[in-house]
C-alpha positions, 0 to 999 in steps of 0.5 A: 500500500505504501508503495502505490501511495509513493507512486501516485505522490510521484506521478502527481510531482511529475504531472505538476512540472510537467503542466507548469513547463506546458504553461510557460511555453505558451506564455512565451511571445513568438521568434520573430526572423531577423531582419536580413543584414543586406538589402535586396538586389535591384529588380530588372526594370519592368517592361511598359504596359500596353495601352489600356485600349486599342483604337479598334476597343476606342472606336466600338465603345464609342459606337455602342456610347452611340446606340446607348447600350448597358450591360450584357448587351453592351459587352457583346456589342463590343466583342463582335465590333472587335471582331469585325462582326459588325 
């Protein structure tokens, strides 16, 4: 009996380090990565966008401006006038 007493007192010590440790690990702020020594080598330059419209996109929004088309219909408008559908 003495033995299994020594056992439990043993193992509840034990536990008690152990949640304890458990505790302190979560209360520990975050590693943060350390900021590189050297800054980044420069970047090639970036090549120029295209125009946002071409004549041709230009010239069918101006037609549909004309026919005073919104919407789906306007934007299928535009496709076939791209296209030279229409």
């Amino acid at each position: 009996m003495k033995t299994l007493i020594r056992l439990m007192v043993a193992g509840a010590f034990v536990f008690s380090f152990a949640q304890s440790g458990y505790a302190q690990m979560q209360a520990s702020p975050p590693v943060t990565p350390a900021a590189p020594a050297t800054p980044a080598a420069p970047t090639a330059p970036k090549a120029k966008k295209a125009p946002m419209m071409s004549a041709k996109a230009k010239e069918c929004s101006a037609k549909a401006d004309e026919q005073k088309l919104h919407g789906k219909a306007r934007k299928e408008y535009r496709e076939k006038c791209k296209k030279g559908e229409m």
